[in-house]
C-alpha positions as CSV (number, residue, x, y, z in Angstrom):
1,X,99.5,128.4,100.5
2,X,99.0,129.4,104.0
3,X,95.1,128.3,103.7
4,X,96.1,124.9,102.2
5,X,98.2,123.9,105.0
6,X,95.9,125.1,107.7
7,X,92.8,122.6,106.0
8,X,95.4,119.7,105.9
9,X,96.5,120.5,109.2
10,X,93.1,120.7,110.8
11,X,91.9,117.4,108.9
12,X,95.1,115.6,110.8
13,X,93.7,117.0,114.2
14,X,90.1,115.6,113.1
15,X,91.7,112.3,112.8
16,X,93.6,112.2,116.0
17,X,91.1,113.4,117.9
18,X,88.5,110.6,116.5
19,X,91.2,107.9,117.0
20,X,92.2,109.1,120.7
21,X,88.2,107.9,121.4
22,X,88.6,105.1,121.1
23,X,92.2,104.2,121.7
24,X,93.3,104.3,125.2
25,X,96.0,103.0,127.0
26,X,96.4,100.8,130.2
27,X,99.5,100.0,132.7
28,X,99.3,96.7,130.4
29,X,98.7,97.3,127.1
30,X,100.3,100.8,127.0
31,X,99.1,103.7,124.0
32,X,102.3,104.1,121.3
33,X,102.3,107.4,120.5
34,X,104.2,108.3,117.3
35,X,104.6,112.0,116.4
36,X,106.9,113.4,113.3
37,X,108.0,117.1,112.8
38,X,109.8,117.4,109.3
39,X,113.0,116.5,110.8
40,X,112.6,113.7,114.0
41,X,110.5,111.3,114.8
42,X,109.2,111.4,118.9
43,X,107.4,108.3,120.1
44,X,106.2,107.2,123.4
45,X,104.0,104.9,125.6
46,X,102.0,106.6,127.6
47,X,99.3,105.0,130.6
48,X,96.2,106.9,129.9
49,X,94.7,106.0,133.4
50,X,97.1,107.4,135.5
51,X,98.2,109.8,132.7
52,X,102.4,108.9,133.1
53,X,104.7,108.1,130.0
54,X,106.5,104.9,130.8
55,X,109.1,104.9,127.8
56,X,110.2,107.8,125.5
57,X,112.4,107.6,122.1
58,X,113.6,110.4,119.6
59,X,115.4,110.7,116.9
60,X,117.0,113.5,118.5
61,X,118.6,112.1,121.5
62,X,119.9,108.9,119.6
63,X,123.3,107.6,118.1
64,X,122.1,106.7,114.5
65,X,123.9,108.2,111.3
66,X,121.0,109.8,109.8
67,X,122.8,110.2,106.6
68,X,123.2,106.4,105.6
69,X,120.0,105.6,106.3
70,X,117.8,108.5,105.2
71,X,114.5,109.5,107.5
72,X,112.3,106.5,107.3
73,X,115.7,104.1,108.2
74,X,116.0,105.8,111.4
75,X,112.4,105.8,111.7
76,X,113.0,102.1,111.9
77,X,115.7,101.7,114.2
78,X,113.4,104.2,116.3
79,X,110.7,101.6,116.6
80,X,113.5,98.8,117.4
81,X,114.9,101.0,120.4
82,X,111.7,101.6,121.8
83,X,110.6,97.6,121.9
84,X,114.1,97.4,123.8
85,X,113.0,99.6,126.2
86,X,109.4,98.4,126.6
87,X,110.7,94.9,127.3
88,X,113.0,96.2,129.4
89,X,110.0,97.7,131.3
90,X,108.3,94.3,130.9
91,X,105.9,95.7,128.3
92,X,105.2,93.2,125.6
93,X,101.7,94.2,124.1
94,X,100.9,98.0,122.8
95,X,97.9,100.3,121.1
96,X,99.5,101.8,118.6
97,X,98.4,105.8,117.9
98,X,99.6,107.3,115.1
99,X,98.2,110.9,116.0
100,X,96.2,111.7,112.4
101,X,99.1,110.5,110.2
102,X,98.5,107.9,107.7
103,X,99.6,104.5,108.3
104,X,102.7,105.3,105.5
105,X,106.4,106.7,105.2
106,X,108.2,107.0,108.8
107,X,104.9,106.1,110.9
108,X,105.1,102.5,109.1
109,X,108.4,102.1,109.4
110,X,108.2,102.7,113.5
111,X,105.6,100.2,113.6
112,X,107.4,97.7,111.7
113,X,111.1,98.5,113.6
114,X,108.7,97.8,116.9
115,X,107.3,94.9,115.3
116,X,110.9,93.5,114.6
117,X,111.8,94.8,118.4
118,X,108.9,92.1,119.6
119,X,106.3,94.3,120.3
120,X,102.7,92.9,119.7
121,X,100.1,95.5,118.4
């Protein structure tokens, strides 16, 4: 088992590392990070030039009742509180990273709650 996880582990890595080549971020169009552990779901927008995080969400530090909405629901509301934030920042337009992950499950449902949030991608 061990062996199995450490190829699907290392083929994520391949991914994110070919996808952070070509995706960088700017003071105006600002990289969206997304990471997921089994339990949260961290994401942030990050200047690559000056290498400075200018907004960052978990599902840790917010007031949502996990159990009525399951993980991909506050995965959601996730990707609504950080559009709040961006435009509160005056960030309208993002690159959205999603680290390796495929674009399915909780890392869809960010990029849809930040879609809904006003975020353009």
């Amino acid at each position: 088992m061990k062996h199995a996880q450490k190829i699907k582990m290392t083929a994520r890595e391949k991914r994110a590392k070919r996808v952070r080549s070509k995706v960088v971020g700017t003071i105006d169009r600002p990289r969206m990070s997304v990471y997921r552990s089994l339990n949260n779901v961290y994401v942030q927008l990050i200047d690559d030039t000056k290498g400075v995080t200018l907004v960052g969400v978990s599902s840790i530090g917010t007031e949502i009742n996990e159990k009525d909405k399951g993980k991909v629901g506050v995965s959601k509301v996730i990707g609504k509180i950080v559009a709040e934030k961006a435009k509160e920042k005056g960030i309208t337009q993002v690159v959205f990273d999603r680290s390796g992950y495929l674009y399915h499950g909780r890392i869809k449902a960010v990029a849809e709650g930040a879609r809904e949030g006003g975020l353009i991608f």
